[in-house]
C-alpha positions as CSV (number, residue, x, y, z in Angstrom):
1,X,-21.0,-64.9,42.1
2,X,-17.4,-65.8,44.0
3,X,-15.1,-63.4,45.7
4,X,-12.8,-64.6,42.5
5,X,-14.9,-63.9,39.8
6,X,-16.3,-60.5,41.2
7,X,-12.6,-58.9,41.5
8,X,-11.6,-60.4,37.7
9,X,-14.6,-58.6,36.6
10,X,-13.2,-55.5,38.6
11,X,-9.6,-55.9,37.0
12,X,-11.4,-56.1,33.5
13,X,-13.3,-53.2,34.0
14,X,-10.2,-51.3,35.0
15,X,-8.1,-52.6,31.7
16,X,-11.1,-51.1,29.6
17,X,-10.2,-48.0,29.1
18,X,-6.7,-48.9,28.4
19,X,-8.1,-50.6,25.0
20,X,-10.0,-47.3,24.8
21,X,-6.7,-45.0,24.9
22,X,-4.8,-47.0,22.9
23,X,-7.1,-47.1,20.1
24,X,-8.5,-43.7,20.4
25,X,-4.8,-42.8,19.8
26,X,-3.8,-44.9,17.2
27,X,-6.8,-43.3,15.3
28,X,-6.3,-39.6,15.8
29,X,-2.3,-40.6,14.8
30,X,-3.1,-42.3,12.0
31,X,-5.5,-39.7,10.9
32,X,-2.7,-37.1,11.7
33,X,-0.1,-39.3,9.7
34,X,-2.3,-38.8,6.4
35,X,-1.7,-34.9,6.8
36,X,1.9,-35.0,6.7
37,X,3.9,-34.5,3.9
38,X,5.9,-31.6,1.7
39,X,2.6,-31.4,0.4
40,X,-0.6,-29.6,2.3
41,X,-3.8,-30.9,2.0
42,X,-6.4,-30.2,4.6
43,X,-8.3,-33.0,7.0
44,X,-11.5,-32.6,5.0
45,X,-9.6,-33.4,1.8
46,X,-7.7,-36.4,3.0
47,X,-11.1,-38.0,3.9
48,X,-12.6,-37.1,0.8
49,X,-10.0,-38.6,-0.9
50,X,-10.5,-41.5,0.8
51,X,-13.9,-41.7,-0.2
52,X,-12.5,-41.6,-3.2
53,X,-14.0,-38.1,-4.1
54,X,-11.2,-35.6,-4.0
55,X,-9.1,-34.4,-7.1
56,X,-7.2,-36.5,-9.0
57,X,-3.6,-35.1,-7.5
58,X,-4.9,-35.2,-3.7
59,X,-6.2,-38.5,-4.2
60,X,-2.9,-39.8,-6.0
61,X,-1.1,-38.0,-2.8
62,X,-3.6,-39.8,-0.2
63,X,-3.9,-43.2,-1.3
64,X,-0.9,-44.1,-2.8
65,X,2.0,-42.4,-1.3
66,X,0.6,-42.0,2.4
67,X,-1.7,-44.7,3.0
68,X,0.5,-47.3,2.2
69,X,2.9,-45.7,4.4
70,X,0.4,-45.4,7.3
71,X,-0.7,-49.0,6.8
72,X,3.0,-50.6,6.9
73,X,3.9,-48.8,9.8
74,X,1.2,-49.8,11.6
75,X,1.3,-53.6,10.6
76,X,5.1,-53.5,11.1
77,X,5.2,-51.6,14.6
78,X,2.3,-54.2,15.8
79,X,4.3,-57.0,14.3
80,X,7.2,-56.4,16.1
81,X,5.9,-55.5,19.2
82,X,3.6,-58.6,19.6
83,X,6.4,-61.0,18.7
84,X,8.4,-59.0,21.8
85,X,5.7,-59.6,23.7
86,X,5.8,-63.5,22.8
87,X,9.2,-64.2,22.9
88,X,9.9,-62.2,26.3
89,X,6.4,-64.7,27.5
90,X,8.0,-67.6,26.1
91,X,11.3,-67.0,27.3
92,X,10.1,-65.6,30.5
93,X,13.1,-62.7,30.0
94,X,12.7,-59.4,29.7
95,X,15.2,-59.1,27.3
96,X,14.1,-61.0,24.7
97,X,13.2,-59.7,21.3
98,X,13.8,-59.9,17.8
99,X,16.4,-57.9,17.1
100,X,18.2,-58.7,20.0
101,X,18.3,-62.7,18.7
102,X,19.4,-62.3,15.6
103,X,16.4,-62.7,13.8
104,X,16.1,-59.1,12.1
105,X,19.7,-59.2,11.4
106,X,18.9,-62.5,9.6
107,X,15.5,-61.6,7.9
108,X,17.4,-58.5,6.2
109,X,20.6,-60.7,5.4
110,X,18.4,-62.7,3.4
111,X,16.3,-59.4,2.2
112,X,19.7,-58.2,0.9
113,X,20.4,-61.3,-0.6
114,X,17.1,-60.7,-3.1
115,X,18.3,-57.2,-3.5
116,X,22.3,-57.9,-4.1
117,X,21.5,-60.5,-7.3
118,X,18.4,-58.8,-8.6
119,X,16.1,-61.1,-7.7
120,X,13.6,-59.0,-5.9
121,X,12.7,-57.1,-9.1
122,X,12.0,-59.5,-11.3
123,X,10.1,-62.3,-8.3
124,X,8.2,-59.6,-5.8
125,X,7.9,-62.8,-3.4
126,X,11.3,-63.6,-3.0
127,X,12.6,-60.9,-1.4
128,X,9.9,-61.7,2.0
129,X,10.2,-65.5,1.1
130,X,14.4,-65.1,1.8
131,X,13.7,-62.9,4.6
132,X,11.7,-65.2,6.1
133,X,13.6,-68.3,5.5
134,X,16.6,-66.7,6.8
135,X,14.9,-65.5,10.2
136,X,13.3,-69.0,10.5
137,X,17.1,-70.3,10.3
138,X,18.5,-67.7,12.7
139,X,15.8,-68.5,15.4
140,X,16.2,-72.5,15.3
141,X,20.1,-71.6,15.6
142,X,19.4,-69.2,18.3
143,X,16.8,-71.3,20.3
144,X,19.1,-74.9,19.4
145,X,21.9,-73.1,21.3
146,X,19.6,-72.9,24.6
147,X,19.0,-77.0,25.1
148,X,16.3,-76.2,28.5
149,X,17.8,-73.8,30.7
150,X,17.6,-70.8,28.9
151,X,19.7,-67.4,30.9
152,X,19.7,-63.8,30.0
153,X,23.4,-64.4,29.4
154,X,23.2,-67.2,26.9
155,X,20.2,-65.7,25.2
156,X,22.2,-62.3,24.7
157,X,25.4,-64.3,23.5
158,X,23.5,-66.7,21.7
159,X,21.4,-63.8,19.7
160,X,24.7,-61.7,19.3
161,X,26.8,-64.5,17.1
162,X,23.9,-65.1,15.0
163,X,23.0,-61.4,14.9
164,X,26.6,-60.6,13.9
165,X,27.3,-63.1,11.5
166,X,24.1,-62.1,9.8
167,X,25.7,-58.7,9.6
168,X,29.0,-59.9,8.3
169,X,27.4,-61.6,5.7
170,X,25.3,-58.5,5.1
171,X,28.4,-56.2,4.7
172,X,30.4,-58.8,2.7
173,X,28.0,-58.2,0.0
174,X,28.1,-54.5,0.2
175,X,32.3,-55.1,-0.2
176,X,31.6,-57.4,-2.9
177,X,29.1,-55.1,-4.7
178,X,30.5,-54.1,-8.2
179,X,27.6,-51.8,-8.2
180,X,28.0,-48.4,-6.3
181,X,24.2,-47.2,-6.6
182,X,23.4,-51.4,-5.1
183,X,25.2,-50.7,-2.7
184,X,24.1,-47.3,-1.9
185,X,20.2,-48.7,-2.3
186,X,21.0,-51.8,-0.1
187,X,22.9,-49.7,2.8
188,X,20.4,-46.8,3.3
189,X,17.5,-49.6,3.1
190,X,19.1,-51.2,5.8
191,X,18.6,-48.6,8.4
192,X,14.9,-48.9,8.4
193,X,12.7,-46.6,6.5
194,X,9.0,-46.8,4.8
195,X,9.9,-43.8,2.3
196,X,8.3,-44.4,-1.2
197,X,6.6,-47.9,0.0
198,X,3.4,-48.5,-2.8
199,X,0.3,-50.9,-2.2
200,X,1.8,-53.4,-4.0
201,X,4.9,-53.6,-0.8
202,X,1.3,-53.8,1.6
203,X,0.0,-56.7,-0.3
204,X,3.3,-58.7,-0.2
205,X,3.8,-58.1,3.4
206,X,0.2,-57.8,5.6
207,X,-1.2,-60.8,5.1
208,X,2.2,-62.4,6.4
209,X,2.1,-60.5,9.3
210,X,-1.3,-61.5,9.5
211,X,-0.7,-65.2,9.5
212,X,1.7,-64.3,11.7
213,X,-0.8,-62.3,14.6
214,X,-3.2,-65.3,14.1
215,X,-0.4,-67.8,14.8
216,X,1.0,-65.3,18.2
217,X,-2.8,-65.4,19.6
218,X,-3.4,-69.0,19.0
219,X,-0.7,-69.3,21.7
220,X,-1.6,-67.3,24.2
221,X,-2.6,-69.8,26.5
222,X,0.0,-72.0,26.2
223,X,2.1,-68.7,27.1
224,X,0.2,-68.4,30.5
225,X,0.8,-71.6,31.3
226,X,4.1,-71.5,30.4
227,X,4.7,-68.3,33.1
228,X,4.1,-71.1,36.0
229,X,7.1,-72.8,34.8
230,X,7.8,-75.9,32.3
231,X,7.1,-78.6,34.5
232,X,3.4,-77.4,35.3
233,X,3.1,-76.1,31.2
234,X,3.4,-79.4,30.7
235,X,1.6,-81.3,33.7
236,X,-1.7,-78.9,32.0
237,X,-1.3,-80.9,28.6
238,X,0.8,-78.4,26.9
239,X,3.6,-79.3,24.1
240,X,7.1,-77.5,24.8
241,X,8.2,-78.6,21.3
242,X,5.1,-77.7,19.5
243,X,5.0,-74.5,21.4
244,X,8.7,-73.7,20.8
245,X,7.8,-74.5,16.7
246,X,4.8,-72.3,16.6
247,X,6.7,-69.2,18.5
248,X,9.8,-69.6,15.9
249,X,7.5,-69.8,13.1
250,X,5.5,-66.9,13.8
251,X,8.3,-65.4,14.4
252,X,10.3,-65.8,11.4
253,X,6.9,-64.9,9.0
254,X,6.0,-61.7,11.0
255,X,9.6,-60.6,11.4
256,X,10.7,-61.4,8.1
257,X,7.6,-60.4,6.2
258,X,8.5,-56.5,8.6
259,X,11.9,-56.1,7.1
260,X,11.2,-57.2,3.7
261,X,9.1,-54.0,3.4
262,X,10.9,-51.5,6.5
263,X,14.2,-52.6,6.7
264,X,15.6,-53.3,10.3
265,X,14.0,-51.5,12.6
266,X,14.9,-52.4,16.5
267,X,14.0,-52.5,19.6
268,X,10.1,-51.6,19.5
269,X,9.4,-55.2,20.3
270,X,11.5,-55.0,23.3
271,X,10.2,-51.5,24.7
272,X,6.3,-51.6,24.2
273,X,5.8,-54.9,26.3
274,X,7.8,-53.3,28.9
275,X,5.7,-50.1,29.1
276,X,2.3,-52.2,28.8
277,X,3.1,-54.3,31.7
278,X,2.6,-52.1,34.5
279,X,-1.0,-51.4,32.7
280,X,-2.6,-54.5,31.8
281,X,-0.5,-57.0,33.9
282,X,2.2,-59.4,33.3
283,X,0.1,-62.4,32.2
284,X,1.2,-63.0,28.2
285,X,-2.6,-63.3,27.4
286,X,-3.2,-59.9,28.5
287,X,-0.6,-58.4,26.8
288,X,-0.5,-59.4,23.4
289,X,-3.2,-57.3,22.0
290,X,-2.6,-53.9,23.7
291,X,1.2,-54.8,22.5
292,X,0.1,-54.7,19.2
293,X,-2.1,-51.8,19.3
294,X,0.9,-49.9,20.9
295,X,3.5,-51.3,18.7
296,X,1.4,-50.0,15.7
297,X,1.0,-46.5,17.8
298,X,4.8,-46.1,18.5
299,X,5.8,-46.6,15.3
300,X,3.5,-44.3,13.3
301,X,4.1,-41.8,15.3
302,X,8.1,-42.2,14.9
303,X,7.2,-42.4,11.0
304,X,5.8,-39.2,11.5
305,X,8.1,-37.9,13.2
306,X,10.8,-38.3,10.5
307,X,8.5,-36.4,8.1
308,X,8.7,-33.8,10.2
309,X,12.2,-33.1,10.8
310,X,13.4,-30.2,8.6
311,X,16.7,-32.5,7.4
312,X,17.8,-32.3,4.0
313,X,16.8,-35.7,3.3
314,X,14.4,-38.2,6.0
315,X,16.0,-39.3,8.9
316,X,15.5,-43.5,8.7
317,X,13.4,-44.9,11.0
318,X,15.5,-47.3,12.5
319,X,18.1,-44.3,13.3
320,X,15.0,-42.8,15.3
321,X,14.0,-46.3,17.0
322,X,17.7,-47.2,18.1
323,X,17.9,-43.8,19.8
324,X,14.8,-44.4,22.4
325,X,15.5,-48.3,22.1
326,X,19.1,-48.6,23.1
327,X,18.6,-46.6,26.5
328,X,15.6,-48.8,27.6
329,X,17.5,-51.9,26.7
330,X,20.5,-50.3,28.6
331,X,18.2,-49.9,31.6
332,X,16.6,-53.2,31.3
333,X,20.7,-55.1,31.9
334,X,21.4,-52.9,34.9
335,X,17.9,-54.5,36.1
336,X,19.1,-57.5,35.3
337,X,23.0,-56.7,36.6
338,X,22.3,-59.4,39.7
339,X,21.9,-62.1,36.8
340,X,25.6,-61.5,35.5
């Protein structure tokens, strides 16, 4: 056995018991998650009731108001922390993410779109299928801005018109709306929240994000490669433009197919990677995974956390995830001031 290969094995070693944490935790949350609620029910009833052998009212309580719940949190939260993790690989910059590109402004313009005429009620699949389409347009706007030399600068500026127009579009049609319960409905779903999400919101949107995970692994090697710089991505046989097209694909589906069910929820795509690093490395292989795992984590427990505040009615979850999201990203620029 080489020097090499005996000290990887050592670093793997070390990185198990990360895995271990993170999912040790996101079990015991999730778990904890099923007990929270206006409503008591003890740990031994929830997992009764999820055998499916609890009272009719527990069971009700259980698997259709807080499972779903737990489920989309954790798919969203792992959603949008892995594509943070693949955009700030791709990009090599650590301030790349979704919501700071425009693309979650974009995927809930078009959300709102479905919403505004009425569409989502009557065609379940349009509402993620405009979300989608309109984060896939944001992103090939975003990344057609960059041509090849792609700065923290032009990235943030770049992001910021397509983010804002996305929002002026968004607020036009809450000015336009003759309807002042619309309006209400669209505006407080707009700040991010999984309140009163059913199975049926679970089914529409996990097997997109799924596609979506599947599509964000695939290119996990092509991200390494990429770290070295283009000119040696390229010189080991990898595409730039097939790479770029897979990265805004996956993109748009897992994004759009997040806020279709959540609303916009920021910055946990741009905070988990960032807090992983120092743990399991820097190399975009390595990170994706525990990003995910992490994402999931963070955001069930700030799902939680809403439940828990004694406020008249729930705090959204993107108010809570703006409030720990918009420090970090303050930190991150000062990092960065040297680039300006």
């Amino acid at each position: 056995m080489s020097i090499a290969q005996s000290a990887s094995e050592r670093r793997n070693i070390k990185r198990l018991p990360v895995w271990a944490v993170l999912i040790s935790f996101l079990v015991i949350v999730g778990l904890g998650a099923l007990l929270v609620g206006p409503v008591s029910i003890s740990p031994g009833e929830v997992l009764l009731a999820l055998a499916g052998q609890a009272t009719e009212v527990h069971r009700a309580i259980v698997l259709e108001i807080r499972l779903p719940r737990l489920l989309l949190a954790m798919g969203v939260g792992a959603t949008l922390a892995m594509a943070g993790a693949v955009l700030q690989g791709y990009l090599r910059n650590p301030l790349a993410d979704s919501s700071v590109l425009g693309s979650s402004n974009a995927a809930a313009f078009g959300a709102v779109i479905a919403l505004y005429f009425g569409y989502a009620n009557r065609y379940p699949l349009i509402l993620p299928g405009l979300a989608i389409g309109m984060s896939l347009l944001a992103l090939s706007c975003v990344f057609g801005m960059m041509r090849r030399r792609v700065t923290a600068v032009a990235l943030i500026l770049a992001g910021l018109a397509v983010g804002s127009l996305a929002g002026a579009c968004i607020s036009l049609a809450l000015n336009l709306s003759s309807n002042p319960f619309a309006m209400s409905e669209i505006a407080f779903w707009l700040l991010g929240s999984l309140e009163d999400r059913s199975m049926m919101h679970v089914g529409l949107s996990l097997p997109l994000m799924m596609i979506a995970w599947a599509i964000f692994y695939s290119q996990r090697n092509a991200l390494d490669a990429l770290a070295l710089g283009e000119e040696a991505a390229e010189s080991m046989g990898i595409h730039m433009r097939r790479l770029q097209a897979w990265i805004v694909l996956g993109v748009s589906i897992g994004v759009g197919a997040a806020v279709a069910v959540s609303g916009a929820i920021g910055f946990v795509g741009l905070v988990v990677p960032h807090l992983l690093r120092p743990v399991v490395g820097h190399r975009p292989s390595r990170l994706l995974l525990p990003s995910a795992i992490a994402g999931a984590l963070l955001l069930t427990l700030s799902d939680s956390f809403v439940r828990l505040l004694p406020t008249p009615s729930e705090l959204r979850l993107g108010v809570v995830t703006a409030f720990f999201g918009i420090p970090f990203f303050i930190y991150l620029l000062m990092r960065q001031r040297r680039m300006f």
